[in-house]
C-alpha positions as CSV (number, residue, x, y, z in Angstrom):
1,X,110.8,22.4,99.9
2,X,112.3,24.9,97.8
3,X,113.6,28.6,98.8
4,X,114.9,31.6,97.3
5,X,118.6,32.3,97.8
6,X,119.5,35.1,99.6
7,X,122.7,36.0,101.2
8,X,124.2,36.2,104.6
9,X,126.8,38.5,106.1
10,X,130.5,36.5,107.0
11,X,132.5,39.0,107.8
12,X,136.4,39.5,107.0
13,X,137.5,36.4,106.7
14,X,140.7,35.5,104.0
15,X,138.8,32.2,102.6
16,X,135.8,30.0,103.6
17,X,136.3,26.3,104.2
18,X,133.5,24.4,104.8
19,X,129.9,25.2,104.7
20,X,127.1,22.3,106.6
21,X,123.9,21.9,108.4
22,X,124.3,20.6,112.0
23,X,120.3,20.6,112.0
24,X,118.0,21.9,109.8
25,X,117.2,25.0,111.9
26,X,120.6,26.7,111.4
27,X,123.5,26.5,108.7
28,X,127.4,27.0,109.7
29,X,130.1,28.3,107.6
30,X,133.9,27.9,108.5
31,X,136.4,30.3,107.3
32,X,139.7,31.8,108.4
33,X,140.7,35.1,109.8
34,X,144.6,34.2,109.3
35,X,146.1,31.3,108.8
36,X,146.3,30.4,112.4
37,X,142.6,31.5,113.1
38,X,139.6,30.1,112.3
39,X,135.7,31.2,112.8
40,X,132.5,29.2,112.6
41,X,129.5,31.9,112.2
42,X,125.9,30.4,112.7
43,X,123.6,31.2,110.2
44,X,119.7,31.3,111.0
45,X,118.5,30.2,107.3
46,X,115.1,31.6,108.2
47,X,116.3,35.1,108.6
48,X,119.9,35.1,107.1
49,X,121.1,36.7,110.5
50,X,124.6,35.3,111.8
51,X,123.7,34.2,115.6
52,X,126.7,32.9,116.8
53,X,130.2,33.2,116.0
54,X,133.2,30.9,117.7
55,X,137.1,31.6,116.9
56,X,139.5,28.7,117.1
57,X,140.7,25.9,114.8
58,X,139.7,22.4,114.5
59,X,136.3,22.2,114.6
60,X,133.8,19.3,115.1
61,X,130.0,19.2,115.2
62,X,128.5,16.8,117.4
63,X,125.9,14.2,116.2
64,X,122.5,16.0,116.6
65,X,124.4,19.3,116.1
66,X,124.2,20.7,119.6
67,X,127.4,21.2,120.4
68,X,130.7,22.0,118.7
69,X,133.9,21.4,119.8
70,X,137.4,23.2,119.0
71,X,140.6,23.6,119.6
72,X,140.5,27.3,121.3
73,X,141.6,30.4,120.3
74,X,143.6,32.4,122.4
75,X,144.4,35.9,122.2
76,X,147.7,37.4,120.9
77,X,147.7,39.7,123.9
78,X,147.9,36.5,126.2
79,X,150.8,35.6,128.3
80,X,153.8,33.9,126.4
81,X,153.6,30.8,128.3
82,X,149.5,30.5,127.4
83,X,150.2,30.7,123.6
84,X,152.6,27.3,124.4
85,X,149.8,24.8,125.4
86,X,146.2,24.1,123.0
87,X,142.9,23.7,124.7
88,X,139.5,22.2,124.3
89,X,136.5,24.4,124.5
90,X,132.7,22.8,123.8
91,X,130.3,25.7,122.3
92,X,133.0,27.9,123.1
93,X,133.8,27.3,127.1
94,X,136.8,26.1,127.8
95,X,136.4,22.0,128.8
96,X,140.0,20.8,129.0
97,X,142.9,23.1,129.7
98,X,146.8,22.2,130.9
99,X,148.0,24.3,133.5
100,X,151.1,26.8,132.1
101,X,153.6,25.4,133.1
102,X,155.3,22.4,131.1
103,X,156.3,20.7,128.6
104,X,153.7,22.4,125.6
105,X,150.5,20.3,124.7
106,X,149.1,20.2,121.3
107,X,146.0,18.8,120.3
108,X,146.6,17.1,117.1
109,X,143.2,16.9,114.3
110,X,140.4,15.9,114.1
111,X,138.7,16.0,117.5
112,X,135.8,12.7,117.6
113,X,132.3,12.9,119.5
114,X,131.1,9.8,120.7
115,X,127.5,9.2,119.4
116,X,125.6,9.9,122.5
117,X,127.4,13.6,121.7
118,X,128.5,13.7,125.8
119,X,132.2,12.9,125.1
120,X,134.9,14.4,122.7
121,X,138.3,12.2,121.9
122,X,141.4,13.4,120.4
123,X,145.0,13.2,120.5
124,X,147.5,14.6,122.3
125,X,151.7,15.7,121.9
126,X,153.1,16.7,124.9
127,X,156.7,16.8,123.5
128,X,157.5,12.9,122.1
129,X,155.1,11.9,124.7
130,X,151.1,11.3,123.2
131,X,148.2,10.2,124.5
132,X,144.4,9.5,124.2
133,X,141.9,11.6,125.8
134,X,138.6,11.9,126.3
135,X,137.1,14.5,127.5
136,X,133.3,13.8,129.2
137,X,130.6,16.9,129.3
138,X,129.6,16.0,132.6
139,X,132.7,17.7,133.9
140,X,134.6,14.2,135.6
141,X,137.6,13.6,135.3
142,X,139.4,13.2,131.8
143,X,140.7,9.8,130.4
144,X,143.9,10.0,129.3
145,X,145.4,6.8,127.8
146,X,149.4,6.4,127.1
147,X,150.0,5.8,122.9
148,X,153.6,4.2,121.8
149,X,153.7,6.4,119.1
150,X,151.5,9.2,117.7
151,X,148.6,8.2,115.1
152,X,145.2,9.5,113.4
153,X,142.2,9.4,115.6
154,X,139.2,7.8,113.5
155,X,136.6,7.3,115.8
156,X,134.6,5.9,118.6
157,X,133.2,2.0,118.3
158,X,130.0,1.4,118.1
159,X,129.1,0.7,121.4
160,X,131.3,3.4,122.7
161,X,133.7,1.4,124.7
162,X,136.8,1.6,122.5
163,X,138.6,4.1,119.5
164,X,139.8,3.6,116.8
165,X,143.4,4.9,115.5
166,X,145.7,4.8,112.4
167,X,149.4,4.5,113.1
168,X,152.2,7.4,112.3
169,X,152.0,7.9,108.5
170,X,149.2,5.9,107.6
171,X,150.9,2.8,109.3
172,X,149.2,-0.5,111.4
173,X,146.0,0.3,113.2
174,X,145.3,0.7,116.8
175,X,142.8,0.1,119.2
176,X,142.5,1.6,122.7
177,X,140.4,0.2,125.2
178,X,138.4,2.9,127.4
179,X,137.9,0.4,130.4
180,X,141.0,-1.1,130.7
181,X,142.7,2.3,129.5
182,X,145.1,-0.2,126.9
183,X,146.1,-0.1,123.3
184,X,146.8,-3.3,120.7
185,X,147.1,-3.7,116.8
186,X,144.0,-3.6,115.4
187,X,143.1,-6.5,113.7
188,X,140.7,-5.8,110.9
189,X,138.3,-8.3,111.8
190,X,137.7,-7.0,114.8
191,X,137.5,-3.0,113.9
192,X,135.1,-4.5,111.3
193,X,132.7,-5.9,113.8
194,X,133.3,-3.0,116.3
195,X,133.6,-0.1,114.1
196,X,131.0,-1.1,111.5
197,X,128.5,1.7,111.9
198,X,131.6,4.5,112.2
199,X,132.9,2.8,108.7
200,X,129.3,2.8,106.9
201,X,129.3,6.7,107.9
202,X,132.5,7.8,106.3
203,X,131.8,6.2,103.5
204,X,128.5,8.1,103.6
205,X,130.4,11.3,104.0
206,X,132.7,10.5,101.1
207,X,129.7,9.5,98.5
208,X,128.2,12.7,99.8
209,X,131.3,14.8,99.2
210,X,131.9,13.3,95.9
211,X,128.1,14.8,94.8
212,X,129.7,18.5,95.4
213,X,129.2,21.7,98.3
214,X,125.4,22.0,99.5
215,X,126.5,26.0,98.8
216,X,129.5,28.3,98.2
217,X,130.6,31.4,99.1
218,X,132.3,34.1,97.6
219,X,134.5,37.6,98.0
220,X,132.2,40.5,97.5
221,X,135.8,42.5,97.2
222,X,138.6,42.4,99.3
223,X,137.9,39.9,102.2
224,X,134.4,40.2,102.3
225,X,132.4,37.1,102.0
226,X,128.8,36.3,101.6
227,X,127.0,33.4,101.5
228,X,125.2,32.0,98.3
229,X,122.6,29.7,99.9
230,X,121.5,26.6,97.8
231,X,118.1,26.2,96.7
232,X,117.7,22.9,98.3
233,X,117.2,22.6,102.0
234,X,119.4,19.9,104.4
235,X,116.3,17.2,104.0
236,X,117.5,16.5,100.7
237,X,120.1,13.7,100.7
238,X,121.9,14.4,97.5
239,X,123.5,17.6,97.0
240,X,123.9,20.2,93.7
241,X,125.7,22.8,92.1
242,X,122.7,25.5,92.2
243,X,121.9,28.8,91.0
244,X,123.0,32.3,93.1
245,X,122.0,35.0,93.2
């Protein structure tokens, strides 16, 4: 189906970094306020009103696009010892917090829903201490699995029982079991067999990437940005470079 562009309000944001649809009933920008805060306005495509708006960094959609996660933002009028320590929040409620005191905790990019969209993984620095955690929706307790070094998270296994992480710099792989609450190298037959599906989606992501933005945005002077929505709507698999207005 085929609609006129039209434009959207973003407000005063310094740049815009990602624009997606998490379902086809609403469109999400990202953009920065500074560079240590980030937005995500939801955009009703319907109306071109802005419904929602969440301030933080690091954000993740979940599959389905029901719920995004983030690494919080908190105010510059909070207590000292506050600013020290990150925290989770899921659609903009705080989910996993460390109390003040402490050693400070960062969350370290990206953050990594697991396909049934109930659980978020990511990694953790707590000084030269890290760890796994994940974090479940239904409010029990967190797992929280001891890592030798730091690493990348890439992503759940298919069946959900295991992730999947890259070592410090790009180094060996590792795998961390969520029952036994272990890690080992990775060998790549095995993250093959377990981590097929997640594997066949980046490289999804990356063919799509490769085809250009789905739309783009631009300063209307100053910082003011507006959305230029593509003709095309997200049913369409392959993206353009398409007209504004």
């Amino acid at each position: 189906m085929l609609r006129t562009p039209s434009t959207a309000e973003l407000g005063l944001w310094t740049r815009v970094d990602d624009i997606r649809w998490p379902q086809s009933s609403h469109l999400a920008i990202e953009g920065s306020l500074d560079p240590s805060t980030g937005q995500v306005a939801v955009v009703d495509p319907l109306t071109d009103v802005v419904t929602k708006v969440y301030a933080g960094k690091t954000f993740a959609w979940s599959p389905g696009g029901d719920h995004l996660a983030a690494v919080g933002w908190i105010p510059h009028f909070a207590p000292p010892r506050e600013k020290l320590h990150d925290r989770l929040e899921v659609d903009g409620e705080v989910v996993y917090a460390p109390t003040p005191e402490g050693t400070p905790l960062h969350i370290r990019p990206p953050l990594a829903w697991n396909r049934s969209a109930d659980g978020v993984a990511f990694v953790e620095q707590r000084g030269e201490a890290w760890r796994l955690v994940v974090v479940r929706l239904d409010g029990s307790a967190p797992v929280s699995i001891p890592l030798p070094t730091g690493g990348t998270l890439r992503g759940w296994s298919d069946a959900g029982r295991a992730l999947w992480l890259d070592g410090p710099d790009g180094g060996h792989s590792i795998l961390a079991e969520l029952g036994s609450q272990s890690v080992r190298a990775a060998d790549p037959e095995v993250v093959a067999e377990r981590f097929g599906g997640l594997m066949a989606e980046q490289r999804r992501h990356q063919e799509e990437e490769s085809l250009g933005p789905t739309a783009s945005c631009t300063s209307t002077g100053g910082s003011e940005w507006r959305l230029r929505r593509p003709l095309l709507l997200p049913s369409h698999r392959k993206r353009d470079t398409l007209p504004m207005v």
